[in-house]
C-alpha positions in Angstrom: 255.9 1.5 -145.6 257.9 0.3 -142.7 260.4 3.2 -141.4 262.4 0.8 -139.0 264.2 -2.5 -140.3 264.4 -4.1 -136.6 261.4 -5.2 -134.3 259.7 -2.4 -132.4 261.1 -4.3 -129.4 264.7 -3.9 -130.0 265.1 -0.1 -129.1 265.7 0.7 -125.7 264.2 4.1 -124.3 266.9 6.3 -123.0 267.8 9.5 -121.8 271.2 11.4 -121.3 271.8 12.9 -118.1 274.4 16.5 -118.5 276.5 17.5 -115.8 274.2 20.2 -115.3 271.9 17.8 -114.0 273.6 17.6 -110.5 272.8 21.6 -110.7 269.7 23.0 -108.1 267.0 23.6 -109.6 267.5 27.5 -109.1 270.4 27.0 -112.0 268.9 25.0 -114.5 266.4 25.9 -117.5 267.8 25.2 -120.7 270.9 23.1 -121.5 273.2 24.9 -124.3 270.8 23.3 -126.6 268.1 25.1 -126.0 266.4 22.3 -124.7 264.6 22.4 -121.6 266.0 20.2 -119.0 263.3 20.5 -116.5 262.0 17.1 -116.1 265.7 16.3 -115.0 265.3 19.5 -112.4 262.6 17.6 -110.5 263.6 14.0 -111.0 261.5 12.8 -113.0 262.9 10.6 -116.1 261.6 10.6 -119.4 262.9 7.3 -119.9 263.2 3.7 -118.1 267.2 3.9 -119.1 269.0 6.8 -117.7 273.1 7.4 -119.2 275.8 9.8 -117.2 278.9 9.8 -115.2 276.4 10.6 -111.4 272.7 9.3 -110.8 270.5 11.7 -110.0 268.9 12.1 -106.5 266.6 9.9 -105.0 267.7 7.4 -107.7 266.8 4.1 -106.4 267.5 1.5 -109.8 270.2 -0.3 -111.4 273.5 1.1 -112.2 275.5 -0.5 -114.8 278.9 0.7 -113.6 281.6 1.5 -116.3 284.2 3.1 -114.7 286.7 1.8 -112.4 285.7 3.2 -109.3 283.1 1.3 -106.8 280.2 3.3 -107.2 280.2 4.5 -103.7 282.9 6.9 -104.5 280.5 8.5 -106.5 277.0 8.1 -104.6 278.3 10.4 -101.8 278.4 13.5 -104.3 274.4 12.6 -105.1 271.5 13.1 -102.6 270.2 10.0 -100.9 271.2 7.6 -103.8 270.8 3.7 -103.3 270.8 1.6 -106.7 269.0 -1.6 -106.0 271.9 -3.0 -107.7 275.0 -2.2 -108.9 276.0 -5.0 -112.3 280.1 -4.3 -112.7 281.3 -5.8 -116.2 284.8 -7.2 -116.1 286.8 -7.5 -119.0 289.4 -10.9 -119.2 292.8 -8.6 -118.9 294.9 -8.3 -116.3 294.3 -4.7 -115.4 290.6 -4.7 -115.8 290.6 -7.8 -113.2 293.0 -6.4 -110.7 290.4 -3.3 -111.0 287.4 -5.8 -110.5 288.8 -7.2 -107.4 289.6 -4.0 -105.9 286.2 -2.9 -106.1 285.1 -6.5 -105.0 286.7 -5.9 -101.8 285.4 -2.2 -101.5 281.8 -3.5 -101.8 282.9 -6.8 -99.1 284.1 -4.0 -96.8 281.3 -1.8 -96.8 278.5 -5.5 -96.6 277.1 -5.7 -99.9 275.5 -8.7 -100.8 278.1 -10.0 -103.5 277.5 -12.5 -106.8 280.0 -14.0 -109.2 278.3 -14.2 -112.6 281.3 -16.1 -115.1 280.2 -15.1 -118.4 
């Protein structure tokens, strides 16, 4: 009996980072779960996808930024972050673009590398 009616494939391994994560390690324990969140406390993911609104220390992968913000305003708040890349997804209105080309500039100003994907 198959349990799952898509390929094995199509599921991406994730895991939720809490607030809490962003906590030393003195703090943390379990989450109000119950669950214990101590893989988190010493950085090492469970999964290949990490979701939240900081990366965790050290984090050195890709961010898929969702907010309007360049991420730099939040990498400053997280020890020794540098995402190998940063993907910024820009919807066709008005405000969405004016936001895309404000971070656009933030990253010019600062010397990232830049790329223009029209999608």
């Amino acid at each position: 009996m198959r349990h799952f009616a898509q390929d094995s494939t199509s599921f991406i391994p994730h895991q939720c980072l809490s607030d809490n994560d962003n906590k030393s390690t003195d703090d943390r324990g379990t989450d109000d779960r119950g669950t214990d969140d101590s893989n988190i406390a010493t950085h090492k993911s469970l999964a290949p996808v990490l979701l939240g609104n900081h990366m965790p220390a050290d984090f050195n992968g890709i961010v898929l930024n969702t907010t309007t913000r360049p991420v730099n305003d939040f990498m400053a708040a997280t020890n020794n972050s540098k995402p190998s890349r940063v993907l910024e997804l820009i919807r066709p209105d008005a405000t969405s673009t004016q936001e895309g080309r404000n971070k656009y500039k933030a990253y010019q100003q600062l010397g990232y590398d830049l790329t223009h994907f029209k999608v």
